[in-house]
DSSP file (Angstrom, degrees, kcal/mol; ACC not computed):
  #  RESIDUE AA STRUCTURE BP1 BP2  ACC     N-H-->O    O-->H-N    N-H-->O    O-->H-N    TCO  KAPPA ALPHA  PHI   PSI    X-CA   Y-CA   Z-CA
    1    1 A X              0   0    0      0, 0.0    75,-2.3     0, 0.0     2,-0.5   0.000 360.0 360.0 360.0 149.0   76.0  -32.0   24.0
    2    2 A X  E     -A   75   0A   0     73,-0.2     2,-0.3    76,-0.0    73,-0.3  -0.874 360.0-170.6-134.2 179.9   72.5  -32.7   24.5
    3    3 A X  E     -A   74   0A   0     71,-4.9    71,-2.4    -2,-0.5     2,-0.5  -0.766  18.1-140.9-127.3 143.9   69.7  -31.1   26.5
    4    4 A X  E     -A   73   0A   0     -2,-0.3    25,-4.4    23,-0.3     2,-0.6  -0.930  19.8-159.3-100.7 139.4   66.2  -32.7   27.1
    5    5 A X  E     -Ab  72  29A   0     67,-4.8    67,-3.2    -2,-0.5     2,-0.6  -0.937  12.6-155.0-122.1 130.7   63.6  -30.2   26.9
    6    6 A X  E     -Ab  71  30A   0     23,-2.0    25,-1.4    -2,-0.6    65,-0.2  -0.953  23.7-151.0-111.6  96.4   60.2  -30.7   28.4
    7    7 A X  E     - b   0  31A   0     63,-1.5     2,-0.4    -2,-0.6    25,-0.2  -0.307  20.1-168.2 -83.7 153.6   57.7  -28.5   26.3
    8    8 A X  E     - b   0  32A   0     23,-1.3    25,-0.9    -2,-0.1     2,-0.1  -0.927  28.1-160.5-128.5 107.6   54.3  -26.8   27.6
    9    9 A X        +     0   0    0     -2,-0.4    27,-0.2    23,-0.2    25,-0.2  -0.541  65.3  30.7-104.1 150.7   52.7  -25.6   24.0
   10   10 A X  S    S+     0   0    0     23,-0.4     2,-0.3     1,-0.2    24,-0.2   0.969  83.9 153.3  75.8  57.1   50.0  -22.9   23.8
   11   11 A X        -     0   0    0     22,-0.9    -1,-0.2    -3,-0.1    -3,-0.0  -0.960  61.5-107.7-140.1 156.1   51.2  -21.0   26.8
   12   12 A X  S    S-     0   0    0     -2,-0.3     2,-0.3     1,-0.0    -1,-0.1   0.730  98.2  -0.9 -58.7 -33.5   50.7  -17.1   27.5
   13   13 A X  S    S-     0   0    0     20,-0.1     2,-0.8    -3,-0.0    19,-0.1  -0.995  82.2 -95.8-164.3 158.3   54.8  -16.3   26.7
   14   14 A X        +     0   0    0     -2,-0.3     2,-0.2    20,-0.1    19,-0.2  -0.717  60.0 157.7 -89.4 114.2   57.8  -18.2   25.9
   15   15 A X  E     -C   32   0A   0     17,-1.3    17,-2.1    -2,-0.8     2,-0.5  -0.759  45.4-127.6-100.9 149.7   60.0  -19.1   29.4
   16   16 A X  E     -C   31   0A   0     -2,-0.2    15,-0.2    15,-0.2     3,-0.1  -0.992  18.8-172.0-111.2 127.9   62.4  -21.4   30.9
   17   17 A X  E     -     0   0A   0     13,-1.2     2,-0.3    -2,-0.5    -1,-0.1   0.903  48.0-102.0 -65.6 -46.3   60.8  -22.6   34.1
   18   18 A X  E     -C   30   0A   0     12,-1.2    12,-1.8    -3,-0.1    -1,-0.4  -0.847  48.5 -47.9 124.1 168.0   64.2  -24.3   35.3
   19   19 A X  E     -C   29   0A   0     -2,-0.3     2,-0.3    10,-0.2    10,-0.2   0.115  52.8-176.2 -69.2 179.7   65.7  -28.2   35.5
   20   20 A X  E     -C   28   0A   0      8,-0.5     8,-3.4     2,-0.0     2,-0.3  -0.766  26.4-125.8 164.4 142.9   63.5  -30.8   36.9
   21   21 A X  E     -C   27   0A   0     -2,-0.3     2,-0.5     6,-0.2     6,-0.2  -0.804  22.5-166.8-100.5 144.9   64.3  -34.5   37.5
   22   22 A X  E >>  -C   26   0A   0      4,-1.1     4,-2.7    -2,-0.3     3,-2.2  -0.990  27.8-116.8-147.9  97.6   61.7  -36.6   35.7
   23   23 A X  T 34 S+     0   0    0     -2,-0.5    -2,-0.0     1,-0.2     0, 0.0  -0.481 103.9  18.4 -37.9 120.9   61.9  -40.6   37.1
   24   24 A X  T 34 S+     0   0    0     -2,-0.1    -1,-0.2     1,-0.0     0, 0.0   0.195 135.5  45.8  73.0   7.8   62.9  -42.9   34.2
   25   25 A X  T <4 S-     0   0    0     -3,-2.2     2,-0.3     1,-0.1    -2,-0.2   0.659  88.0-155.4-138.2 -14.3   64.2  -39.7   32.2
   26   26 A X  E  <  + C   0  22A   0     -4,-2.7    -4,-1.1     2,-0.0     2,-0.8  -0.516  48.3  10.2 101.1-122.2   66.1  -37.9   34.4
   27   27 A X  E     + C   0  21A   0     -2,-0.3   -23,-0.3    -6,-0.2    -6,-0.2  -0.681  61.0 171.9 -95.5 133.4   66.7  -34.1   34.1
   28   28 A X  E     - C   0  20A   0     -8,-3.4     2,-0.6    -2,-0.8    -8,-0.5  -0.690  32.7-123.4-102.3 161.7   65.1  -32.2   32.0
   29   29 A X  E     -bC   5  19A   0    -25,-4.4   -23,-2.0    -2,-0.2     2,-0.3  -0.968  29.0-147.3-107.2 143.0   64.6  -28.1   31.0
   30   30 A X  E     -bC   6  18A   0    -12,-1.8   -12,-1.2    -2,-0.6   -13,-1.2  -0.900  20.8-174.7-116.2 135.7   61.2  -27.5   31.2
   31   31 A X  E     -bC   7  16A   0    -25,-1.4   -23,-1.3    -2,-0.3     2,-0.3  -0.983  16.9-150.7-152.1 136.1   60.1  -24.6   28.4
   32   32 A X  E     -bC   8  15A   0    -17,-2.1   -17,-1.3    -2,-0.3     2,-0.2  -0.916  22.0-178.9-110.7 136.5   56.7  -22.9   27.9
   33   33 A X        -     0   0    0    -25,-0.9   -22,-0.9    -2,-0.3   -23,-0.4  -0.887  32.0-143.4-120.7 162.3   56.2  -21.8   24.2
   34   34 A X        +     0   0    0    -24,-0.2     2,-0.5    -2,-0.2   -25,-0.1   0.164  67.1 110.5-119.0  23.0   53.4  -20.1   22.9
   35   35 A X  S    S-     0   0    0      1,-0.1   -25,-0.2     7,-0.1    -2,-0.2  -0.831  73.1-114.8 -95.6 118.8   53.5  -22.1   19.5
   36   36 A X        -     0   0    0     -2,-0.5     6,-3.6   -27,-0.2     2,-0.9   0.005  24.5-117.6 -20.3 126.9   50.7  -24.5   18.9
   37   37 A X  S    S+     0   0    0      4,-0.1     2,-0.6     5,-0.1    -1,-0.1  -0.213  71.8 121.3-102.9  74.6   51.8  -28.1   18.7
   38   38 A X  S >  S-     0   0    0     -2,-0.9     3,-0.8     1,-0.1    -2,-0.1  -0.916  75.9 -15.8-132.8 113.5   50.7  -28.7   15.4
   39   39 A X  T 3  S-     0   0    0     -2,-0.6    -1,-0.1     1,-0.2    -2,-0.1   0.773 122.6 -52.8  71.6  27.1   52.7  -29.8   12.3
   40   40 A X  T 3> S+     0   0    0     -4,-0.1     4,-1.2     3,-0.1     5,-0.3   0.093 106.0 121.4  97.1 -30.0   56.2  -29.1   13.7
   41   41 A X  H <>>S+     0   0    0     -3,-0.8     4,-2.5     1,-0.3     5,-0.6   0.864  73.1  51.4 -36.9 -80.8   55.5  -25.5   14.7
   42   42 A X  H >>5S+     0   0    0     -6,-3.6     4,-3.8     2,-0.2     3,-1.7   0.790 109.1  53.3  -0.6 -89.6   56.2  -26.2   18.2
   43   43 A X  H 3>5S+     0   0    0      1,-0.3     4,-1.1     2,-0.2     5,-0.2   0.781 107.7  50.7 -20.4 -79.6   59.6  -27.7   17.2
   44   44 A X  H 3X5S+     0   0    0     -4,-1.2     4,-1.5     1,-0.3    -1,-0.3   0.661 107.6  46.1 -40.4 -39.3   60.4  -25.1   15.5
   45   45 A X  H <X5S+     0   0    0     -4,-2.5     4,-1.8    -3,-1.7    -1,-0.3   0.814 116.2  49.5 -74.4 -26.2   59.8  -22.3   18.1
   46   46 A X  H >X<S+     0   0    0     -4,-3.8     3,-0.8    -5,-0.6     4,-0.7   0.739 107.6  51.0 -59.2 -85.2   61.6  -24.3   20.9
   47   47 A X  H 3< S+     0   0    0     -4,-1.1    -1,-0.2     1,-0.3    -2,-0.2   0.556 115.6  44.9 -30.3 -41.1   64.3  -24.9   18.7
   48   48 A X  H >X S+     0   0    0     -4,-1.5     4,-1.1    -5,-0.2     3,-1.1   0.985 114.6  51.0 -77.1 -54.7   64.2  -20.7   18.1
   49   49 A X  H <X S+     0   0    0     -4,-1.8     4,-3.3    -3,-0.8     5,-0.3   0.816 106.0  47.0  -8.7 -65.6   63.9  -20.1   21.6
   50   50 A X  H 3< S+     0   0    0     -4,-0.7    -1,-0.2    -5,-0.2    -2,-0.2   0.436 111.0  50.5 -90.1   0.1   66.4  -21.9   22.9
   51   51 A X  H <>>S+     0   0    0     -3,-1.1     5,-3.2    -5,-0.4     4,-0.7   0.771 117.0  47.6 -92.0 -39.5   69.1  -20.5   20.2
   52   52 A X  H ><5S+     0   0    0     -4,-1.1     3,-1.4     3,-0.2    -2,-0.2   0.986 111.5  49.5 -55.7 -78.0   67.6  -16.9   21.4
   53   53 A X  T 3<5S+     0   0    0     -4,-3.3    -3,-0.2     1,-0.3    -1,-0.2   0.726 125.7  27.6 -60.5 -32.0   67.9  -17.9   25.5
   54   54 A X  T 345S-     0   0    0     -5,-0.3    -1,-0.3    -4,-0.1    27,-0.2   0.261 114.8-109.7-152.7  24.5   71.7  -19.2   25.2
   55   55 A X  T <<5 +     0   0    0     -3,-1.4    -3,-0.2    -4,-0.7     2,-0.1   0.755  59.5 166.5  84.0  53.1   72.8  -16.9   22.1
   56   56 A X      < -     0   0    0     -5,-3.2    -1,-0.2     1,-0.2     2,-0.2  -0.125  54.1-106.6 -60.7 169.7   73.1  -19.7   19.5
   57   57 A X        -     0   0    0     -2,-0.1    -1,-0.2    -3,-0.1     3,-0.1  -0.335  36.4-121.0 -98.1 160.7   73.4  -19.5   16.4
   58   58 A X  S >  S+     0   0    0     -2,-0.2     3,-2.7     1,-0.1    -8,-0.0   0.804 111.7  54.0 -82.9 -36.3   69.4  -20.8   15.1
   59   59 A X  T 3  S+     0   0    0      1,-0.3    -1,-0.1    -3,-0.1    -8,-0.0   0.713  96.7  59.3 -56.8  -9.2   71.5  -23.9   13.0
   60   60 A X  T 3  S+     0   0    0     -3,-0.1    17,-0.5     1,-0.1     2,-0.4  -0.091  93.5  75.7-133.8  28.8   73.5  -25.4   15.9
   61   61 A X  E <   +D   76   0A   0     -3,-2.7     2,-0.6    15,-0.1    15,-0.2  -0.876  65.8 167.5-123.1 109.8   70.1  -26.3   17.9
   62   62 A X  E     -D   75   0A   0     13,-3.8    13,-3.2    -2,-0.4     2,-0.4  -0.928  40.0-118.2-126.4 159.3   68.8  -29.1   16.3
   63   63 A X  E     +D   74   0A   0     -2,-0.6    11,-0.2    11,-0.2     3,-0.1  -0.722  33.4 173.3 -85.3 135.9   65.9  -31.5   17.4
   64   64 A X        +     0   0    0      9,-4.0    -1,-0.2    -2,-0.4     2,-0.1   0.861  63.5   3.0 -89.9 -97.5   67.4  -35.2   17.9
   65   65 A X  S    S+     0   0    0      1,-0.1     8,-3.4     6,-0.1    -1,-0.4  -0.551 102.5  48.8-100.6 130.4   64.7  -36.8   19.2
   66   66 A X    >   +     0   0    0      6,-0.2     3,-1.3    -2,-0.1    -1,-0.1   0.793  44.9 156.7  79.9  30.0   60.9  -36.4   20.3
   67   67 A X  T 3  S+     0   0    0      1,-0.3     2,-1.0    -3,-0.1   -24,-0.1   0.878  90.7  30.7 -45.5 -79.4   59.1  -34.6   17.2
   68   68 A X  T 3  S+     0   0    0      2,-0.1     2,-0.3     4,-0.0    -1,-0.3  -0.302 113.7  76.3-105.7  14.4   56.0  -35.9   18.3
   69   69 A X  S <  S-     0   0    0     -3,-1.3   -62,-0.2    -2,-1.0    -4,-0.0  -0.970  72.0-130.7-151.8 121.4   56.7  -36.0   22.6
   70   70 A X  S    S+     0   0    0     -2,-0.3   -63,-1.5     1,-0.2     2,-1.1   0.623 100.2  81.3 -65.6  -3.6   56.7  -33.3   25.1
   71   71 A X  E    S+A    6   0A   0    -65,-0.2   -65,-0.3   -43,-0.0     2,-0.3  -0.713  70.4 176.7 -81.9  85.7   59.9  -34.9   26.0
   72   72 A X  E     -A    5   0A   0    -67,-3.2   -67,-4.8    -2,-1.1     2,-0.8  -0.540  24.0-156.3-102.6 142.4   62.3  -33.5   23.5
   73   73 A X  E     +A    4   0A   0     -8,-3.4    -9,-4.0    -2,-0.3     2,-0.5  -0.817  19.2 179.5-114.9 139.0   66.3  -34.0   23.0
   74   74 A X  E     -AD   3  63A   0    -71,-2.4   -71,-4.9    -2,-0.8     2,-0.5  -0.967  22.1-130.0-125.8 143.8   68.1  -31.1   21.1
   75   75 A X  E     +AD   2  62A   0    -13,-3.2   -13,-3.8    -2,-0.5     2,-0.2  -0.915  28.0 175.4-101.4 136.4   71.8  -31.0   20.3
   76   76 A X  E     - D   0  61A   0    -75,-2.3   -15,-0.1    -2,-0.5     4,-0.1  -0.943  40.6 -75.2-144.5 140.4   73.3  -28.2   21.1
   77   77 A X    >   -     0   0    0    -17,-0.5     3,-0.7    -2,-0.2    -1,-0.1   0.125  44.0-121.6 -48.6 152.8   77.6  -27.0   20.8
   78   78 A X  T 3  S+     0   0    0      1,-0.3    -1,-0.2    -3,-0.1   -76,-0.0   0.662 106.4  64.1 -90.1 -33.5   79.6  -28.7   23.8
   79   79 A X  T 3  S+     0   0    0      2,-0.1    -1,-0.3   -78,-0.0     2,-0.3   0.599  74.8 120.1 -77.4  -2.7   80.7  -25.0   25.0
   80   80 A X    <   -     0   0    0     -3,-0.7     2,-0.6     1,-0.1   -25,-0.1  -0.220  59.2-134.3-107.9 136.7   77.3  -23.6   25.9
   81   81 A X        -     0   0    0     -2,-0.3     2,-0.3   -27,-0.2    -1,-0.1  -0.503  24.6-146.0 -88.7 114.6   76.5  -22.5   29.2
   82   82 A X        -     0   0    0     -2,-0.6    -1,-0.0     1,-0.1   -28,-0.0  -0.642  23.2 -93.8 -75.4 131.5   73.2  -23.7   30.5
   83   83 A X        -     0   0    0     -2,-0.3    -1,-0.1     1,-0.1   -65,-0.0  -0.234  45.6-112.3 -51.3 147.9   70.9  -22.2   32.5
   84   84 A X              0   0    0      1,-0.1   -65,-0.2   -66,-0.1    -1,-0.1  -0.040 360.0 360.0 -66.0 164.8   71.0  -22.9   36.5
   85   85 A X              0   0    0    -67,-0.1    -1,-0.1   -65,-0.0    -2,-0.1   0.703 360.0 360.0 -83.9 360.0   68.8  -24.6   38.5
């Protein structure tokens, strides 16, 4: 399945705010990490985060889409129970 993740970089502790609907992109998870968005770092700590939050494996969250975007799409396993809004 995949998730669209709306990152907030350089922020005091790594959260999930919650969903939010975003016009011309629809819903998104919006995630504060406290990794720099510089050279992938970012990526990478969402990506670890969000294997951490919904007790992944780290390999079976990968970034699709959006290296470079605060909009990001990650695939993630078709069973996995998302957080609510």
């Amino acid at each position: 399945m995949l998730i669209r993740v709306k990152a907030t970089p350089n922020a005091s502790r790594n959260e999930v705010i919650g969903w939010e609907e975003i016009p011309l992109v629809g819903e998104v998870l919006r995630v504060r990490i406290t990794a720099p968005p510089v050279d992938g770092i970012e990526n990478k700590a969402i990506s670890q985060f969000l294997a951490k939050t919904l007790s992944l494996s780290k390999p079976s969250v990968k970034l699709i889409k959006g290296q470079a975007s605060r909009i990001k799409t990650f695939r993630i396993p078709d069973s996995t129970d998302l957080p609510k809004q």
